[in-house]
N, C-alpha and C positions, 0 to 999 in steps of 0.2 A: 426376849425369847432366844434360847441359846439354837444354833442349827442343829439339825434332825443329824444324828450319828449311827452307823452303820456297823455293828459287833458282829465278828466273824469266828465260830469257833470250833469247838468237837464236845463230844458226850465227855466230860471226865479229863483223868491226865494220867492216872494208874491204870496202864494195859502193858502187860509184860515183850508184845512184839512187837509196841515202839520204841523199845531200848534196841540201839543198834539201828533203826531205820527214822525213827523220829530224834528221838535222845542218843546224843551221842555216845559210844560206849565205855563204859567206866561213870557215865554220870552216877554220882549217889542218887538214890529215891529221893532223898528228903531234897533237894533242888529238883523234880521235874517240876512243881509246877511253876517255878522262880522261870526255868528255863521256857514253858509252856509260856506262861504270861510274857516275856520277852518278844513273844514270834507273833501270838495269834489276840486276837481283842474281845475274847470272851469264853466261858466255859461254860456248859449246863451243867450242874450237878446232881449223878443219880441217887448219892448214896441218901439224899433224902427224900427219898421216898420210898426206902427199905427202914429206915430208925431215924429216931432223932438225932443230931448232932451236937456237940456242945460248942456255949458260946466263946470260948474259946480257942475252938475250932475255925469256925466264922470270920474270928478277929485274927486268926494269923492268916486263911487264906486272904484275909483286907492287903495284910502287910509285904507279905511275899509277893503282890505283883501291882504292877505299874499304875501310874493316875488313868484312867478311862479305861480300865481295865475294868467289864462287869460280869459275874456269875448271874446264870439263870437257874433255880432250883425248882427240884422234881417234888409237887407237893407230897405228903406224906400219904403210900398207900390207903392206911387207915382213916384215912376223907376220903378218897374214890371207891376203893374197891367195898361196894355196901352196894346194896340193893336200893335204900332209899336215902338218896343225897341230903336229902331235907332233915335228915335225923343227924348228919354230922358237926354239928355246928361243934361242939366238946372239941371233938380231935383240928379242926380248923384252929379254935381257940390256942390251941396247944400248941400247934404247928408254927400258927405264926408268932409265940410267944417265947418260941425257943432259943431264939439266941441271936435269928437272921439276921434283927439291924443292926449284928458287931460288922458288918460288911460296910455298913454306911451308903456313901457315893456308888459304889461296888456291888450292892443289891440290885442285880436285873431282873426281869420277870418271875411270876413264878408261875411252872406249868402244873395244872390240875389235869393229869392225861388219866381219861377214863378208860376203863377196859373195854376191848373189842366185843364184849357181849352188854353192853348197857346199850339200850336201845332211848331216843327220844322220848322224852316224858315233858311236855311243856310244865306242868305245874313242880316238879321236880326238880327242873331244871331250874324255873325262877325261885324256887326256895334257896334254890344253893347258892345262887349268885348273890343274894341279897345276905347269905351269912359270907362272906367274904366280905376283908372289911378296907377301909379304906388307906388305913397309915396304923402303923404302930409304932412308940417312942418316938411319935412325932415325924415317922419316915412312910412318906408318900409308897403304896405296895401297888404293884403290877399285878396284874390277875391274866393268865391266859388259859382257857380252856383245849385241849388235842380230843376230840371226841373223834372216835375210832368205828365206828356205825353209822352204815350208807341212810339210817334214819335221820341223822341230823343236815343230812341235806335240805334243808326244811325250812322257809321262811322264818316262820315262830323261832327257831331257833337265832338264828342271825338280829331277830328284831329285841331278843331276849339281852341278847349277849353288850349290844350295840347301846342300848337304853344303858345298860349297867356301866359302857366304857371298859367292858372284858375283853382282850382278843380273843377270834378264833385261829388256833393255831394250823397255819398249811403245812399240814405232810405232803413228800412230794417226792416221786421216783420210785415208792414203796407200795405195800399190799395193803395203804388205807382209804379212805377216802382223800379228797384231793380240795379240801372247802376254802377259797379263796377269797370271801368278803372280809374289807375292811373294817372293823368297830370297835376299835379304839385309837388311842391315840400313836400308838403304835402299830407295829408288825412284828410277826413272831413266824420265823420259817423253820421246818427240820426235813431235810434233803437227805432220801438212802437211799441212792443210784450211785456208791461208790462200787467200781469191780475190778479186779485185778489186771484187766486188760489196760490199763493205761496206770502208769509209774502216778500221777495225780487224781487218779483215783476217779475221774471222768475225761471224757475226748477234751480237747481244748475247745471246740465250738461250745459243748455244754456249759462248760465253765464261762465261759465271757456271755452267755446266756443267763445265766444266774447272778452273774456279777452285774447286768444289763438288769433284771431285775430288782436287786436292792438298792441300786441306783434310784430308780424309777420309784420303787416306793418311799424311800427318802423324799424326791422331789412332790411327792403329793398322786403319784397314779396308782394304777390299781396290776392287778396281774392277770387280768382279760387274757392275756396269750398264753399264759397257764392251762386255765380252766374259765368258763365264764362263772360269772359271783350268783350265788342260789335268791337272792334278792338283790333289790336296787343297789344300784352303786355307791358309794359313801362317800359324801361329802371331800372334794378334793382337798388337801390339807397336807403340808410336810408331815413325814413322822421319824422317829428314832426306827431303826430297823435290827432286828437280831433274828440269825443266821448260824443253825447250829448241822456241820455233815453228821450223821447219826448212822449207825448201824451200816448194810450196805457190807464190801471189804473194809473193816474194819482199822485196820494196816495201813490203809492209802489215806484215813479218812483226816489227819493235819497236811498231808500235803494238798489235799483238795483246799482245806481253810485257807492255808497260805497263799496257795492261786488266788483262790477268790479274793482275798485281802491285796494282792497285789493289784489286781484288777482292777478295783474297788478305787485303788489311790492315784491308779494311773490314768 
């Protein structure tokens, strides 16, 4: 069993006011994410969950950045945003047949972020997770659910997620809920308390805070000093951890990463 590793990263690599503040000036586009992948150890990617991508696409952001470098991808609208989750198996299908495992090694989770108005539905909810599927082309898939409604604070929920080996993913600093149980083999955080009041984008006590936390959940603990977990605690166990600054001051949100990555190693 290889040790539990710890991705640190930002929403994306295309945002025009980190040229000059993130990206140095004069970089070409076509090198930020050469230059991204150099500094930071992971990216989530939104653009799918607006369209599909090609595999093509997939396979050159493989190439452009470092070995232990992973993307997390944004599942495709057209699986969450529906009324009844149970009905999407088609567009799942599709989504994960798209092209993802040109990433390979490089395939991080993938987030299924529900919309802030889908409320708790137990039978719903286990339909959908049961069409998520386990590996495709032979590549082991990460499944994390962001549900965005103070309803899924809900046992059922957690005991849903946990049986399937789905994480539930912690927003944290933000206007969502705050769900902090462990149930999978992993963790999955997106942190947007970035504000312009500090050049990294949080106080430095925050940061060594968070960076204290990925630690810990690597090591097998939980995030109690978070929020306490809406059911039983989960089985202690190392896990891989991924840690994405998200929204928040936007601007500041790679030098938040990079703190935390420094942090993280020191």
């Amino acid at each position: 069993m290889t040790a539990p590793r710890i991705h640190i990263g930002i929403g994306g690599w295309v945002f025009a006011p980190w040229r000059g503040s993130f990206y140095p000036k004069g970089l070409p586009q076509k090198e930020e994410l050469r230059y991204a992948g150099e500094r930071l150890t992971g990216i989530e990617i939104n653009g799918t969950y607006y369209g599909a991508q090609k595999p093509a696409s997939f396979a050159r952001w493989r190439e452009e950045t470092p070995a232990g470098f992973v993307f997390a991808l944004k599942g495709s609208r057209f699986v969450t945003n529906r009324r009844v989750l149970a009905e999407a198996g088609p567009s799942v299908g599709k989504f994960c047949a798209s092209g993802i495992t040109e990433l390979g090694d490089k395939l991080g989770p993938i987030n299924w972020q529900l919309p802030a108005t889908k409320r708790f539905d137990a039978d719903d909810i286990a339909a959908f997770l049961a069409l998520l599927p386990e590996s495709v082309d032979g590549i082991t898939l990460r499944h994390a659910i962001e549900a965005r409604h103070d309803s899924f604070r809900d046992p059922g929920f957690v005991a849903l997620c946990r049986d399937r080996g789905v994480a539930i993913i912690t927003a944290a600093d933000g206007e969502y809920p705050t769900i902090t149980d462990l149930t999978a083999p992993f963790a999955y955080l997106r942190i947007m308390g970035t504000t312009a009041d500090h050049d990294a984008g949080y106080a430095p006590d925050a940061l060594d805070t968070w960076a204290m936390r990925a630690k810990a959940l690597a090591a097998g603990k939980g995030l109690d000093d978070l929020h306490p977990p809406v059911a039983t605690a989960a089985e202690t166990t190392p896990r891989d951890v991924f840690l994405f600054v998200i929204s928040g001051e936007k601007e500041r949100n790679p030098a938040a990463a990079q703190e935390l990555i420094r942090r993280v190693k020191g």
